[in-house]
C-alpha positions in Angstrom: 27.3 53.5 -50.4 24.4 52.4 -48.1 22.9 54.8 -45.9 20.3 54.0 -43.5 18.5 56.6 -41.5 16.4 54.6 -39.1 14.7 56.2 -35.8 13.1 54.1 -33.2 14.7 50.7 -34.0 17.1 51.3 -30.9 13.8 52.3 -29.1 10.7 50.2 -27.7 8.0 51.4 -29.8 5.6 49.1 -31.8 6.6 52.0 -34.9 10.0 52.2 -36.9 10.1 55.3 -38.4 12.4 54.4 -41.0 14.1 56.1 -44.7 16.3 53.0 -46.6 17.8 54.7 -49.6 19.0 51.1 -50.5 16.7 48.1 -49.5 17.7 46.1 -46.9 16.2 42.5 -45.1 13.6 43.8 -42.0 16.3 41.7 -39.6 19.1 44.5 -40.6 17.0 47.3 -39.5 15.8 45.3 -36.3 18.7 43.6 -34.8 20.9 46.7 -33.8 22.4 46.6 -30.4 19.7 47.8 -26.7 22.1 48.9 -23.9 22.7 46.9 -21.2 21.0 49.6 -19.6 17.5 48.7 -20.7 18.0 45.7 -18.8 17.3 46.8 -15.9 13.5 48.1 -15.6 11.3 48.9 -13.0 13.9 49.8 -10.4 12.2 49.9 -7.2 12.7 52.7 -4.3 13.8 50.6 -1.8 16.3 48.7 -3.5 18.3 51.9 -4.3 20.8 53.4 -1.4 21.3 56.8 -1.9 24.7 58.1 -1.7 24.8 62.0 -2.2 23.0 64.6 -3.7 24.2 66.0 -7.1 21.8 68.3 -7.9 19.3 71.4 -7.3 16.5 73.1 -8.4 13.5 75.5 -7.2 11.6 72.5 -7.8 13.4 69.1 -7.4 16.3 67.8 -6.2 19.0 65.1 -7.9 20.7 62.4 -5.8 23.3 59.8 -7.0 21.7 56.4 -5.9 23.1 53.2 -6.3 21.2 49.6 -6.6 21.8 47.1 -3.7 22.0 44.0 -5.5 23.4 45.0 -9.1 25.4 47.7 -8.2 24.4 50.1 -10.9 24.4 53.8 -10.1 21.0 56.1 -11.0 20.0 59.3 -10.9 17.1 60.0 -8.4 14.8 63.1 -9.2 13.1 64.3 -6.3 10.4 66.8 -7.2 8.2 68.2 -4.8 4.4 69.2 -5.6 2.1 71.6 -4.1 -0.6 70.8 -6.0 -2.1 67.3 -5.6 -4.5 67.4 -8.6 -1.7 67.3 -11.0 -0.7 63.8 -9.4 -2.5 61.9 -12.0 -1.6 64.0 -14.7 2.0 63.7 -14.1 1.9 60.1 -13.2 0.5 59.1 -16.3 3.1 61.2 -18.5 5.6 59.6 -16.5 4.0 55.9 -17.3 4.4 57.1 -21.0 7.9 58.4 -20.8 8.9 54.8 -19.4 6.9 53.1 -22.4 9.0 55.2 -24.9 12.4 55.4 -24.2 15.6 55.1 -26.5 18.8 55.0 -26.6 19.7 58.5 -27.6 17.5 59.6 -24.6 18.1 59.5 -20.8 16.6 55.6 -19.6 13.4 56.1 -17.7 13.2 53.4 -14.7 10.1 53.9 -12.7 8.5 56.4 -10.4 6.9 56.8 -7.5 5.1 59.1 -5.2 4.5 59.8 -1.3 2.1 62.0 0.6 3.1 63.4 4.0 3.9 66.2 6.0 6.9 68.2 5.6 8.6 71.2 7.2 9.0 74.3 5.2 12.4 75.2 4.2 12.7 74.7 0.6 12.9 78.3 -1.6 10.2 77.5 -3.7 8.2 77.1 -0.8 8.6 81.0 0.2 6.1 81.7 -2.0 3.6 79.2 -1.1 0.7 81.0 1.4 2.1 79.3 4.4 4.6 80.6 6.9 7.7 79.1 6.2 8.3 77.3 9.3 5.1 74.8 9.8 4.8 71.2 8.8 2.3 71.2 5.6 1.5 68.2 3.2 3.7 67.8 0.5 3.3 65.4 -2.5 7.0 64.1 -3.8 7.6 62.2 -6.9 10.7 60.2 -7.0 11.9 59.5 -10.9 14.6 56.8 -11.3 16.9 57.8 -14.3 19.5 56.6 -16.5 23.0 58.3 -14.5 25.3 59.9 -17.0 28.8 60.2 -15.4 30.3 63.0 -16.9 27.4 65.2 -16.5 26.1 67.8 -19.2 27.8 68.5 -22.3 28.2 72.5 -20.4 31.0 70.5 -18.3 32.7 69.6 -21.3 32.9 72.8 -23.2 34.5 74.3 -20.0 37.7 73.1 -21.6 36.9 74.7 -24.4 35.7 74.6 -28.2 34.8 70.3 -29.2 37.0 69.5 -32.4 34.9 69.0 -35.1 34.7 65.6 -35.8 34.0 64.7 -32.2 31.0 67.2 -32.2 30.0 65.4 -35.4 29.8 62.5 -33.5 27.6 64.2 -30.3 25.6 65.9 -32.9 24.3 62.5 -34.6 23.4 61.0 -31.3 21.5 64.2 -29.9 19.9 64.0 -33.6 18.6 60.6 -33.3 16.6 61.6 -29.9 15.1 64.8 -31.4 14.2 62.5 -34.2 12.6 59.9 -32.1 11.0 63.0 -30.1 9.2 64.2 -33.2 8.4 60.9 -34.4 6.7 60.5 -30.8 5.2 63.8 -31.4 6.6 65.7 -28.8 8.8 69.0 -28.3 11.3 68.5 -26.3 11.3 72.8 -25.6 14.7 72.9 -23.5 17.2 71.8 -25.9 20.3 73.6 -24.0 23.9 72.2 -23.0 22.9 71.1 -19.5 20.2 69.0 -20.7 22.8 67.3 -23.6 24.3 64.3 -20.9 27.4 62.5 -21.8 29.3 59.3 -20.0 32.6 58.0 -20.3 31.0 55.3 -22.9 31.3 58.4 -25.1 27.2 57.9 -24.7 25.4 61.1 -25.7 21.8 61.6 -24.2 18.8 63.9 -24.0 17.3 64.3 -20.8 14.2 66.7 -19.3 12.5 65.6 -22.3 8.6 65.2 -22.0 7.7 66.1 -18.7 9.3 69.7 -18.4 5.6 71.0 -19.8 3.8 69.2 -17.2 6.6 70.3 -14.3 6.1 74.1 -15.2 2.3 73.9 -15.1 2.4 71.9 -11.6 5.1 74.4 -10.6 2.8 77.7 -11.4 5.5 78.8 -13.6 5.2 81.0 -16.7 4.0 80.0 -20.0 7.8 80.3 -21.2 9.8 76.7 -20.5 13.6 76.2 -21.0 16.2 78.5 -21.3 15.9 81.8 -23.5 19.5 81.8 -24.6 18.5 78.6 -26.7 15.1 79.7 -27.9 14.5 80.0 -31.4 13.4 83.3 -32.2 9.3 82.1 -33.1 9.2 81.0 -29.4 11.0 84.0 -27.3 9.1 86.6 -29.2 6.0 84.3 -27.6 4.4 83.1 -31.3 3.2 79.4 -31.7 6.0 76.8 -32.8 6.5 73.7 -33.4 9.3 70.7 -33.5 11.5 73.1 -35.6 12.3 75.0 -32.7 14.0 72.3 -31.2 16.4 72.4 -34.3 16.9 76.4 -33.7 18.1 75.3 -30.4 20.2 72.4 -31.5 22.0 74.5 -34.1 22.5 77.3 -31.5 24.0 74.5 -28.9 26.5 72.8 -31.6 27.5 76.1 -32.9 28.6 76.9 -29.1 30.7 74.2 -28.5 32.4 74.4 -32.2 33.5 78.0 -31.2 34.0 77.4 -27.2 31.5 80.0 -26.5 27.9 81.4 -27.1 27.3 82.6 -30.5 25.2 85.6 -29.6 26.6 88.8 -27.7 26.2 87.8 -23.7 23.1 89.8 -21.9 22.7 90.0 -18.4 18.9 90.0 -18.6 16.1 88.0 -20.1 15.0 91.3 -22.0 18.6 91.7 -23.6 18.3 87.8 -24.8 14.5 89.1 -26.3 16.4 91.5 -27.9 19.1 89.5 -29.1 17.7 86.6 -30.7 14.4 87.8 -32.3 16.0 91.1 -33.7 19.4 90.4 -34.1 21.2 88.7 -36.9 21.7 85.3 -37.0 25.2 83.5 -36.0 27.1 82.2 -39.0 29.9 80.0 -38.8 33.1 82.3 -38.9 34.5 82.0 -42.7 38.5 82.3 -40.9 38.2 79.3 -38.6 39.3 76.5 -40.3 35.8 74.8 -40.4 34.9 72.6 -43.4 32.3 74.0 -45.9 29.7 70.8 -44.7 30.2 72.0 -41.4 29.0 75.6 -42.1 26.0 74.4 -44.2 24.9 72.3 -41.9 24.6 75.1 -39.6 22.9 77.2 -41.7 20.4 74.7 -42.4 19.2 74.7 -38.8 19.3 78.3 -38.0 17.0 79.6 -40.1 14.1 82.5 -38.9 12.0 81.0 -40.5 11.1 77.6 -39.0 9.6 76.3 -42.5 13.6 76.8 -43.9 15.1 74.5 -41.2 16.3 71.2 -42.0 14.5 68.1 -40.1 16.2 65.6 -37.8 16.3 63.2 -40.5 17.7 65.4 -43.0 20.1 66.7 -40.6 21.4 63.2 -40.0 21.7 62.4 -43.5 23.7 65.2 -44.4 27.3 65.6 -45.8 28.6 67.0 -42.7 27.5 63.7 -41.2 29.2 61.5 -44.2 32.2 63.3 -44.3 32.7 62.1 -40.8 31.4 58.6 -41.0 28.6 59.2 -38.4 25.8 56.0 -39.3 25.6 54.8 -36.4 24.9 55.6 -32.5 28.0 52.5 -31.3 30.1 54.3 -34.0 29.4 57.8 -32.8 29.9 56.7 -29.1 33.1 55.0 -29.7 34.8 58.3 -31.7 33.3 59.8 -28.5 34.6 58.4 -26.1 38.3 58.1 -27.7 38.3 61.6 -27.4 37.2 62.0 -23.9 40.2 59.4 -22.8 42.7 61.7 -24.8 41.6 64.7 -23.3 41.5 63.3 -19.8 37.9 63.2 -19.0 37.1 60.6 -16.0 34.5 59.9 -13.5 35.0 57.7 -10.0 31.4 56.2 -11.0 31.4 53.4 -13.4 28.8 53.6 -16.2 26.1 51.0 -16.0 27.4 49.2 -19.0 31.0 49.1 -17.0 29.5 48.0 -13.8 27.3 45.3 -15.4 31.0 44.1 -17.4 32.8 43.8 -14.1 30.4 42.0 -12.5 30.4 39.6 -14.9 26.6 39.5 -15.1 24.8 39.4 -18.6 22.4 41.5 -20.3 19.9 38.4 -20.2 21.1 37.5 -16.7 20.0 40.8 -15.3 16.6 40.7 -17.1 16.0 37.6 -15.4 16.9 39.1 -11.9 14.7 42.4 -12.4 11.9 40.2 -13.0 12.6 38.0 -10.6 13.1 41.0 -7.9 9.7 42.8 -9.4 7.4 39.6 -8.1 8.8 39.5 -4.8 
């Protein structure tokens, strides 16, 4: 049997980081399928109608926006700053985002900022030295993202635990991103359930990957990012870590929706979860659950203490667990995905991109040609 473990072919990168355990011609590895998604680049502002919001934060806010000409629904981050000399800083990790997107991670569209002046009534602005009612300037960045219908992978598991060959399935796709992430060298530092997005394409995707460093610092926030039910244990005890820790969190996130609940005892404060995590023993796989033997070591081999023990992406996506399902390939995973989402009656009243883009009859290289041709006017 061939197995092919290649991350960044579905991405645009100018390097394939690729393991062939059987050799195969270069066009095999290059010709697999870019969502009709990627299409559509450079989506500018004005051409998007926005139609409600979705989404809140201390920091931003999330609107559903939809394209005038094409149709296509997005998710519109609006984050406010306070502090205009991380403008550049942010703009150019946002330039970089949009240079190295994939298709195991949220699309990336564009940005844009504007400077003006603003009345006082957001929460995070209480803080600010500034009474709360006068008009002060305000830089906003608007991100245009990829819109997952179904939301976060925390809206499915409210029905409760994910069978395990489905999960197999959402755990390849959330794999390949990591993968690419670590390949790009970054740390993605908020692996959680929220941030795992899902449509009814049975598409899996990372989001608030890259620029959650950058958003805390402009934000004044603490050095800790993300959520500390997820942390591996190296990173809420405060010591230095690296891409493994994404894989602590990963483990801890697929464990959760295998059992239909957190792993760890619940705490009602951030010191209980301190407690919990860098002291306590780690979650195993219950031996009386009916789970199969690949599925309990592939959970071991990601929570590990110590983060020189823990299995890499690529390993992770090469192991039995994955065989034993038949997970090699993102279309494959998406498509056992999805099936299951139909069964179980999961819908959305927003078409996908790939959906709206089907009923409209347009093409993939039709809708290139269009973005261009809208970008020069």
């Amino acid at each position: 049997m061939v197995r092919v473990v290649l991350l960044g072919a579905n991405c645009r990168s100018d390097t394939l980081l690729c393991r062939v355990q059987c050799p195969l011609p270069f066009a095999k590895l290059t010709g697999l399928h870019i969502g009709a998604i990627d299409a559509i680049d450079n989506v500018l502002f004005e051409d998007l109608e926005e139609i409600r919001t979705i989404g809140a934060g201390a920091s931003s806010t999330v609107k559903l926006a939809k394209h005038k000409e094409t149709g296509v629904h997005y998710a519109l981050k609006c984050i406010g700053l306070y502090m205009k000399d991380m403008r550049k800083m942010l703009l150019t990790e946002l330039h970089t985002l949009f240079h190295s997107d994939c298709d195991a991670l949220i699309a990336f569209h564009g940005a844009t900022y504007r400077e003006g002046q603003v009345r006082c009534t957001c929460a995070s602005m209480r803080s600010a030295p500034v009474h709360h009612h006068a008009l002060h300037d305000v830089l906003q960045v608007a991100v245009v993202l990829e819109y997952m219908n179904l939301g976060g992978l925390e809206d499915v598991m409210k029905l409760g635990a994910v069978p395990e060959n489905v999960l197999a399935s959402i755990a390849y796709q959330t794999l390949w991103g990591l993968g690419y992430l670590q390949h790009e060298r970054r740390i993605h530092r908020d692996i959680k359930p929220a941030n795992i997005l899902i449509n009814t394409d049975g598409e899996v995707k990372l989001t608030d990957f890259g620029i959650s460093r950058e958003m805390q610092t402009a934000m004044l926030a603490k050095t800790f990012v993300g959520s500390f039910k997820y942390m591996a244990p190296e990173r809420i005890s405060g010591g230095s870590y690296d891409y493994s820790s994404d894989i602590w969190s990963f483990g801890l996130v697929v464990l959760e929706a295998a059992l239909g609940k957190y792993p760890y005892p619940e705490s009602k404060s951030t010191v209980g979860y301190v407690s919990i995590v860098a002291d306590g023993n780690v979650p195993e796989v219950p031996a009386d659950a009916g789970f199969t033997p690949q599925f309990k070591q592939f959970i071991a081999s990601t929570l590990q203490k110590d983060p020189s023990l823990r299995a890499n992406a690529v390993q992770l996506l090469d192991s039995e667990w994955m065989m034993r399902h038949g997970c090699d390939s993102l279309e494959g995973s998406a498509t056992v995905v999805a099936a299951w989402l139909k069964r179980s009656g999961f819908r959305s009243d927003i078409p996908t991109a790939a959906e709206t883009l089907r009923a409209s009859g347009l093409s993939e290289g039709k809708m290139g040609d269009d973005a261009a041709s809208e970008s020069k006017k």
